[in-house]
C-alpha positions as CSV (number, residue, x, y, z in Angstrom):
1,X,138.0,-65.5,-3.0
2,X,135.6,-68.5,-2.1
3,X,136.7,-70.3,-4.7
4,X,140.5,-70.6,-4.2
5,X,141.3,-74.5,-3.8
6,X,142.6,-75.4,-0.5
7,X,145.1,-76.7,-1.7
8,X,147.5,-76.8,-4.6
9,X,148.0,-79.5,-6.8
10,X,152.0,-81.3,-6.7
11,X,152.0,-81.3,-10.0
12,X,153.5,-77.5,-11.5
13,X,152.6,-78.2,-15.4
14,X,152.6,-74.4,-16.4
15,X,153.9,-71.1,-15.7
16,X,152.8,-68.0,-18.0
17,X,154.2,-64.3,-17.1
18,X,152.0,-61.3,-18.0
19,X,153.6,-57.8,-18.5
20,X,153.1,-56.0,-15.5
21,X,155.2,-58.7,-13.5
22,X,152.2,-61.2,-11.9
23,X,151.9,-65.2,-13.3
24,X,150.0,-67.7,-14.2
25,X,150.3,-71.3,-12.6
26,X,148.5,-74.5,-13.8
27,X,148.5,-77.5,-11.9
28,X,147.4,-80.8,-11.8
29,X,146.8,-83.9,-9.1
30,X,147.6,-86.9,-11.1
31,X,147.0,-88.8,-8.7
32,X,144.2,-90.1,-6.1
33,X,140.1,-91.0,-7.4
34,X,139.7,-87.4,-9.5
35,X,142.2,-86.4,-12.0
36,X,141.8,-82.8,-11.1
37,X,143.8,-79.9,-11.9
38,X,143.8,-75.9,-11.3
39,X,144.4,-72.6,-12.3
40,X,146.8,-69.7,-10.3
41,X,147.2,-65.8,-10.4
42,X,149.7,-64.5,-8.7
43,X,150.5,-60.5,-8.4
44,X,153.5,-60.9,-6.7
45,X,155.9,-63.7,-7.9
46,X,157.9,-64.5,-5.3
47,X,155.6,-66.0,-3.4
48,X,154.2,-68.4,-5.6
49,X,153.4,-71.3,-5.2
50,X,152.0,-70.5,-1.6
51,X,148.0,-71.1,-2.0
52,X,147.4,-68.3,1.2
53,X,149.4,-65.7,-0.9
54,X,148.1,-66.1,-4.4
55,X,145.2,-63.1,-5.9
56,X,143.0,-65.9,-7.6
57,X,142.8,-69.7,-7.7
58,X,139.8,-72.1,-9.4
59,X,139.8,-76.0,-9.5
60,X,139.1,-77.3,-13.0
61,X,137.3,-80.1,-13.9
62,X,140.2,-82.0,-15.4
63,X,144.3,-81.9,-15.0
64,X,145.7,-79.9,-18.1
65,X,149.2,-79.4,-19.5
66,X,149.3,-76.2,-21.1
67,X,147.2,-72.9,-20.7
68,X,148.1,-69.9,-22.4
69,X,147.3,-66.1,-22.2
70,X,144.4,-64.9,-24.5
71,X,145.2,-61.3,-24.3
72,X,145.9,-59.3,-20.7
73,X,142.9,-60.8,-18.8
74,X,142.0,-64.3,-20.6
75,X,143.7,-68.0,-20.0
76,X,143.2,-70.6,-22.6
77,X,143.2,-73.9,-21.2
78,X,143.8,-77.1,-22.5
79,X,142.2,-80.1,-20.9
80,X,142.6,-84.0,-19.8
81,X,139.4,-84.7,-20.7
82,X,139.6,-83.5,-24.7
83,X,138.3,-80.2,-23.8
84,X,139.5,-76.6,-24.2
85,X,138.1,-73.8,-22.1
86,X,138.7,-70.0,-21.8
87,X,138.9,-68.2,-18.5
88,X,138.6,-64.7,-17.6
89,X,140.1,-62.8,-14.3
90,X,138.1,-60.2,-13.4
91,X,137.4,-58.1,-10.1
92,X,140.5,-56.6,-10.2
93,X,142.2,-60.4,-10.8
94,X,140.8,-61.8,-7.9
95,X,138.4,-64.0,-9.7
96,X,138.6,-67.0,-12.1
97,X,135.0,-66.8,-14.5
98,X,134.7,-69.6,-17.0
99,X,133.7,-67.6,-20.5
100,X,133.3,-70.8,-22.8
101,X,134.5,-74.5,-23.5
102,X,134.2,-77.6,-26.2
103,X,135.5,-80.9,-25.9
104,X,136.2,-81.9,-29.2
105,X,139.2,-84.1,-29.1
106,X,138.8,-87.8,-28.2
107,X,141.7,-88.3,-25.9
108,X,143.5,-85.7,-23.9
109,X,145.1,-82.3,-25.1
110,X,148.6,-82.0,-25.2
111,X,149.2,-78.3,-26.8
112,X,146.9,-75.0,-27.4
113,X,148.3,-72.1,-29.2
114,X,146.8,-69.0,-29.6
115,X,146.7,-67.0,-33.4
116,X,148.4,-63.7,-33.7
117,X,145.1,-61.4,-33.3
118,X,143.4,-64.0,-30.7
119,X,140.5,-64.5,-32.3
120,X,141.7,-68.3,-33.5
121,X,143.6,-70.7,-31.5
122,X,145.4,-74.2,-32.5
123,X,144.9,-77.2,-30.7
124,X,146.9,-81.0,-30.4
125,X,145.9,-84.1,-28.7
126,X,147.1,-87.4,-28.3
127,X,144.1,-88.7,-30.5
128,X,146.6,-87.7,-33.6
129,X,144.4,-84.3,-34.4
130,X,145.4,-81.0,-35.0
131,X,142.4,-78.5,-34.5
132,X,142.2,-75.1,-35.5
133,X,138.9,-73.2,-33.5
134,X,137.4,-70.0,-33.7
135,X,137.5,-68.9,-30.3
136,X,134.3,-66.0,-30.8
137,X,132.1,-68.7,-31.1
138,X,134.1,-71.5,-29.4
139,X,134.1,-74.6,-32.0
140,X,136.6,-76.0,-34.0
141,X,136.3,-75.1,-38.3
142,X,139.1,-77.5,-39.2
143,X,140.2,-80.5,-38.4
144,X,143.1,-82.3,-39.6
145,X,144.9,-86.0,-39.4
146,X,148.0,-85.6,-40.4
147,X,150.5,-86.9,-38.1
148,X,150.2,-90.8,-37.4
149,X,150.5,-90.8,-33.4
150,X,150.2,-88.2,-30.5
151,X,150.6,-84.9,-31.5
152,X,152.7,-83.3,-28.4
153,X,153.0,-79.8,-29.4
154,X,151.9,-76.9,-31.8
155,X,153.7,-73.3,-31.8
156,X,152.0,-70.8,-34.1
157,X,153.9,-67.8,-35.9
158,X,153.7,-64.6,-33.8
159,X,153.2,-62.3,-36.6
160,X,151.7,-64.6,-39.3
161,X,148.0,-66.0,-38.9
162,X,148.1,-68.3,-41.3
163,X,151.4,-70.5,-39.9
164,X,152.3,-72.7,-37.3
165,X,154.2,-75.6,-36.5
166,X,153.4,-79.3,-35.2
167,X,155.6,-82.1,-33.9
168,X,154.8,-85.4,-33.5
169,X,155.8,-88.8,-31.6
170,X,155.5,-90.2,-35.5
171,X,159.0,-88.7,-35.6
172,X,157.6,-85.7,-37.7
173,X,157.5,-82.3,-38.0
174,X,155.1,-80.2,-39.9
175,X,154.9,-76.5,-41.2
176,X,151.2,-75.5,-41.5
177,X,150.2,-72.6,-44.1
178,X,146.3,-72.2,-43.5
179,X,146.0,-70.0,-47.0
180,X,146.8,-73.2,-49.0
181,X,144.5,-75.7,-49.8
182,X,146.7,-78.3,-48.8
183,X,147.9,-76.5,-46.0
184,X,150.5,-79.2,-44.3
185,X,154.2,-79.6,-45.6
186,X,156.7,-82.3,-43.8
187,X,159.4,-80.7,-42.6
188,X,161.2,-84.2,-42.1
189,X,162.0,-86.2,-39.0
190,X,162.8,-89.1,-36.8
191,X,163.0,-91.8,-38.4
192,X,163.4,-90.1,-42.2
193,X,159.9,-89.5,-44.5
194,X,158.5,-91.9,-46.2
195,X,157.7,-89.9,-48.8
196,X,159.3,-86.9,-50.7
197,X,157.5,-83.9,-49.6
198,X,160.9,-82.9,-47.5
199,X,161.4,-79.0,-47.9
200,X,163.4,-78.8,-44.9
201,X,164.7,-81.3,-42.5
202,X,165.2,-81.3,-39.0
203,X,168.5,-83.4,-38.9
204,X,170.5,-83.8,-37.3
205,X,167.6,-84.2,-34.4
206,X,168.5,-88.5,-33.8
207,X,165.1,-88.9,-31.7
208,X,161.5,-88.0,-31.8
209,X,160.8,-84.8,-31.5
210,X,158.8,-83.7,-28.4
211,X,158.8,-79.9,-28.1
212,X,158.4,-77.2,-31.3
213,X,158.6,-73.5,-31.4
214,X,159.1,-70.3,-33.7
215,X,162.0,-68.2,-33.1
216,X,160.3,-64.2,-33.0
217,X,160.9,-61.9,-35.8
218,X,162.6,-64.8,-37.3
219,X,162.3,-68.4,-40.1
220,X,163.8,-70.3,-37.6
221,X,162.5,-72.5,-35.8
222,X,163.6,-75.1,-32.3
223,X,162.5,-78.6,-31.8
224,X,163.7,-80.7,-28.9
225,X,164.2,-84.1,-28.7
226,X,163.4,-87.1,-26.3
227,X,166.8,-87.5,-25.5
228,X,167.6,-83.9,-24.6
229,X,168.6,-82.7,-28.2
230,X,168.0,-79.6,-28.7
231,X,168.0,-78.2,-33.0
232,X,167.9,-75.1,-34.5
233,X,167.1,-73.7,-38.0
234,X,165.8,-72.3,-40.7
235,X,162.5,-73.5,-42.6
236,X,163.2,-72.0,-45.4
237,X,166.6,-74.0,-46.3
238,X,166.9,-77.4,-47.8
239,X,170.3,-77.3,-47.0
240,X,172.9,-75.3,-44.9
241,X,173.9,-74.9,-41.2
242,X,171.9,-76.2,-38.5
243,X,172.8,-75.7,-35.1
244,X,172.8,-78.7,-32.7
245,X,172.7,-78.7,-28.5
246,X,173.5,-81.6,-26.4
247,X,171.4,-79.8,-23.6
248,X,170.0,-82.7,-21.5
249,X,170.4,-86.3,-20.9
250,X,166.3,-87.3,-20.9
251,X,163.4,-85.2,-23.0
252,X,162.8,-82.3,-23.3
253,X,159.3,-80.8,-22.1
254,X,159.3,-77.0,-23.1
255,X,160.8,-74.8,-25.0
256,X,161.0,-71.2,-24.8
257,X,162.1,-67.9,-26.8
258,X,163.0,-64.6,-25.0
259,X,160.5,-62.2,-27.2
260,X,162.4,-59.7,-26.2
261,X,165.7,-60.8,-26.6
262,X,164.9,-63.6,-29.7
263,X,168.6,-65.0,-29.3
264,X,168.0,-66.5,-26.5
265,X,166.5,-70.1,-26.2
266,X,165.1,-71.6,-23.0
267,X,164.3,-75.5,-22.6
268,X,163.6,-77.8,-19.7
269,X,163.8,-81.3,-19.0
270,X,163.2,-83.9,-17.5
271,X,166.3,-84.3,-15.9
272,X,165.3,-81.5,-14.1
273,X,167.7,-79.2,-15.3
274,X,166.9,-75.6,-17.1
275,X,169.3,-74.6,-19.7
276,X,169.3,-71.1,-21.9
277,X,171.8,-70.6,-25.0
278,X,172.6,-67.9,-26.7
279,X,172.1,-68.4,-30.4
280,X,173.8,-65.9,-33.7
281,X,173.3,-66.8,-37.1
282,X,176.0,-69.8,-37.4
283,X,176.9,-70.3,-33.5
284,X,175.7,-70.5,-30.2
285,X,176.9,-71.4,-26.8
286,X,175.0,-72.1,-23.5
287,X,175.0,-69.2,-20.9
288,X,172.7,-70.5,-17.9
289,X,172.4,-73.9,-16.6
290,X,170.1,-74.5,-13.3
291,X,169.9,-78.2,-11.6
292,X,168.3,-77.0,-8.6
293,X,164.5,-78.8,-9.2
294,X,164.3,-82.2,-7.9
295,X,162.0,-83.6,-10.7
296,X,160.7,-82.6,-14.1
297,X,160.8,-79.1,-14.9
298,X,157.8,-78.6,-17.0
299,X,157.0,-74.7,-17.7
300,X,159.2,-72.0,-18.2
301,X,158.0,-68.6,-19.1
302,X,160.5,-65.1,-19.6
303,X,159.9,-61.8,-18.2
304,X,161.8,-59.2,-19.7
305,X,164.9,-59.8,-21.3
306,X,166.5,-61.0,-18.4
307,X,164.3,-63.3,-16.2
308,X,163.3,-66.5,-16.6
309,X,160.7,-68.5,-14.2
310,X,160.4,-71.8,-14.4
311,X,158.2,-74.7,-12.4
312,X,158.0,-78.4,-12.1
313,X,156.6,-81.7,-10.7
314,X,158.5,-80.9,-7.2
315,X,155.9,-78.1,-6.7
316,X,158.3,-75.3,-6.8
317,X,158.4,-72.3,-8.9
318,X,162.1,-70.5,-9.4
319,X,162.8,-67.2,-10.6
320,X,166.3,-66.9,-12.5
321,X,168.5,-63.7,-13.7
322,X,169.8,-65.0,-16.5
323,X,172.9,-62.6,-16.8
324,X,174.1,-63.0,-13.2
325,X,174.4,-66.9,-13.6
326,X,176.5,-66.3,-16.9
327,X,179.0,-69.5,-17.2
328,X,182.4,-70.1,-19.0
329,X,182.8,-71.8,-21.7
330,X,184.3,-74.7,-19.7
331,X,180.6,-75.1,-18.7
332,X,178.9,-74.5,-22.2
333,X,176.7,-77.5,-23.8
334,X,178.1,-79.3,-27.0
335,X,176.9,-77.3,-30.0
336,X,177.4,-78.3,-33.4
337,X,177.5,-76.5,-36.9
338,X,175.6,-79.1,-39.5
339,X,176.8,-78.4,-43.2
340,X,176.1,-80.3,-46.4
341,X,179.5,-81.5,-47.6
342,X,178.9,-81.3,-51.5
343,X,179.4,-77.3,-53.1
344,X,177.0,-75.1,-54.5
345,X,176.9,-76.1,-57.8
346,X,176.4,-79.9,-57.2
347,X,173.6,-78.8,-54.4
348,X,171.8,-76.8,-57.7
349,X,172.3,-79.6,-59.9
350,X,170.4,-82.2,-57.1
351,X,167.2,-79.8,-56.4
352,X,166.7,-79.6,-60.2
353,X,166.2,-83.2,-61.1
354,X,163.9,-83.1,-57.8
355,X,160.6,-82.3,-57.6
356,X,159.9,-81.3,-54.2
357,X,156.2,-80.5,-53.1
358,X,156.0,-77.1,-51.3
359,X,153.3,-76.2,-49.3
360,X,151.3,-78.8,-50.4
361,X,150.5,-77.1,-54.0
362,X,153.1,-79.0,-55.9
363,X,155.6,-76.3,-56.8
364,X,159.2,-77.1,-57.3
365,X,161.7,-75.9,-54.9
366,X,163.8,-72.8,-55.8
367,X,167.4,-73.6,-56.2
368,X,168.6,-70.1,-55.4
C-alpha cells in the first residue's frame, strides 16, 4: 500500500472492467514540470475515483492513453515516452509490480492491443509505426510504416491472431493479415486512396478517422470520425449497406463493443457526451445518450450486457444501466442506410475489368 500515489492525476484517460466486477483506471497529469501518469485498481466501483478507497495505485514514469488487460492479473500499458510496459497485481490486488518494458517507438504511443492468446500484442504511435511485439520476451519482431502520419488507434480480431485493424490521421484505414507476406490492405479513407488497393471503403466516413474497432463474432467493423461520425460495416464487401451515425458534434475518442451483447456499440467524445446504439444487420438506432461529464469523455469499458462505465478529463468515473435510460425514437441519432445505386449485374460487370489487390498478394476480387 506504500506505493499508492497521493493523489490522482485530473486527467481520467482509461477505464478497463475485469469479470468479477473491480476496474482499472489510468490517469495522467498533463500538466506541471513532470508529465506523469498512474495506474488504479479498484474492487468496488462505485467509489472510484477516490484515491483513499482504491485496492492498488502506482505512479508511472510517463502519462499514457491506453492500458489494457493481459489476462485476469496483467495491465499492458502504453506510454508517453515511446515505451510499453506490463504490470502485474499481485497480493491479493493490492500491489502494482512492473514485469517488463521496451521503448521502442520514437514519439509517444497512442494505442496497444493485445493478440487473442496474449502472448503478442500490437502497438501505434504518433511516429507513424505500427509494432507488433512478443510480449514473452518483451521486444518488438515487426515493424511496419505504413500509414503516412500518427497512427491513433489499432483494434485486433478477438478470435483471429493473425488480424487487426489501424486508423490513421492520413485519412486511412488498414486491415492487417499477419499470415501474408504483404500483410497490409487499405481499406479506404478520408480523403479517397491514392492508389487502387481499395477492397472496402469506409465511406461514407467525411473526416479522418480517429477511433477503429472489430465488432465480436462478427466482419464488421466501427470507425469514428473527428467530427463525431460514427460508421459501420463489413470488410468483406466492396459494395452494399453501410450504416452511418451522426453521434457527436466534435471527435470521437473511444469506441466500444458490448462482448456480450455484440449489437451494441458504445463511443465517446469530446463533446463530452456518451452515446450507445443498437445495431441489426441493415439498421440501427441510438438507445442511451449521457451528457452528464463536463469535459472529454475518454474511456469507456462494458460490464455485462448491461453496464457501461465510462471516465473523462473532469476526473469522474460514471457507471450507466444502459436499459433503464432507454430513449424514444424522438431522441435517436441520425442513421443512415448507404447503398450503391447501380444493380447487380452492372456492379459484376465493374469488379471484372478491375484488378483489385487483396491482402497484399495480388489476387483479384471475387465478384460473388
Amino acid at each position: 500500500m506504500d506505493q499508492i500515489p497521493a493523489a490522482m492525476d485530473r486527467h481520467l484517460d482509461v477505464i478497463q472492467c475485469r469479470k468479477d466486477g473491480g476496474i482499472l483506471l489510468g490517469a495522467s497529469g498533463l500538466t506541471g514540470r513532470y508529465w506523469l501518469g498512474s495506474l488504479w485498481y479498484y474492487a468496488n466501483p462505485d467509489v472510484a475515483p477516490d484515491v483513499e478507497k482504491c485496492t492498488a495505485g502506482v505512479q508511472l514514469e510517463a502519462g499514457f492513453k491506453e492500458a489494457v488487460w493481459l489476462d485476469g492479473t496483467k495491465v499492458l500499458v502504453g506510454l508517453d515516452t515511446g515505451g510499453i510496459a506490463l504490470w502485474e497485481l499481485v497480493d491479493n490486488f493490492h500491489t502494482f509490480v512492473h514485469l517488463s518494458g521496451a521503448v521502442e517507438h520514437d514519439d509517444l504511443v497512442t494505442s496497444v492491443g493485445v493478440v487473442c492468446g496474449g502472448k503478442r500484442a500490437v502497438s501505434s504511435g504518433a511516429d507513424r509505426c505500427v509494432k507488433v511485439w512478443d510480449l514473452e520476451n518483451m521486444h518488438s519482431t515487426n515493424t511496419y510504416k505504413a500509414h503516412s502520419d500518427v497512427v491513433e488507434c489499432v483494434s485486433c480480431h478477438a478470435t483471429e491472431p493473425a488480424l487487426f485493424l489501424s486508423c490513421s490521421a492520413d485519412g486511412r484505414v488498414f486491415l492487417w493479415d499477419m499470415r501474408k507476406s504483404r500483410p497490409v490492405t487499405e481499406l479506404g479513407g478520408f480523403p479517397p486512396p491514392m492508389v487502387p488497393v481499395v477492397t472496402v471503403d469506409t465511406a461514407p466516413l467525411q473526416h479522418s478517422p480517429k477511433q477503429v474497432t472489430w465488432q465480436p463474432q462478427s466482419h464488421n467493423f466501427a470507425v469514428g470520425g473527428e467530427c463525431g461520425q460514427v460508421v459501420v460495416k463489413d470488410t468483406r464487401k466492396a459494395v452494399g449497406a453501410t450504416l452511418s451515425f451522426s453521434c457527436h458534434s466534435r471527435s470521437v475518442t473511444k469506441l466500444s463493443f458490448c462482448p456480450e451483447n455484440p449489437r451494441l456499440l458504445a463511443s465517446a467524445s469530446e463533446d463530452g457526451t456518451a452515446v450507445v446504439v443498437s445495431i441489426d444487420k441493415e439498421s440501427g438506432r441510438q438507445i442511451f445518450r449521457d451528457t452528464s461529464h463536463t469535459d472529454f469523455v475518454t474511456g469507456l469499458s462494458w460490464h455485462g450486457n448491461d453496464n457501461l462505465f465510462s471516465c473523462g478529463w473532469d476526473s469522474k468515473v460514471k457507471n450507466h444501466c444502459v436499459s433503464k435510460s432507454e430513449q424514444t425514437s424522438e431522441d435517436c441519432v441520425v442513421v443512415q442506410m448507404e447503398t450503391d445505386s447501380i444493380d447487380k449485374e452492372n456492379v459484376k460487370k465493374k469488379i471484372a475489368k478491375i484488378s483489385l489487390v487483396c491482402n497484399g498478394n495480388g489476387a483479384e476480387l471475387e465478384s460473388t
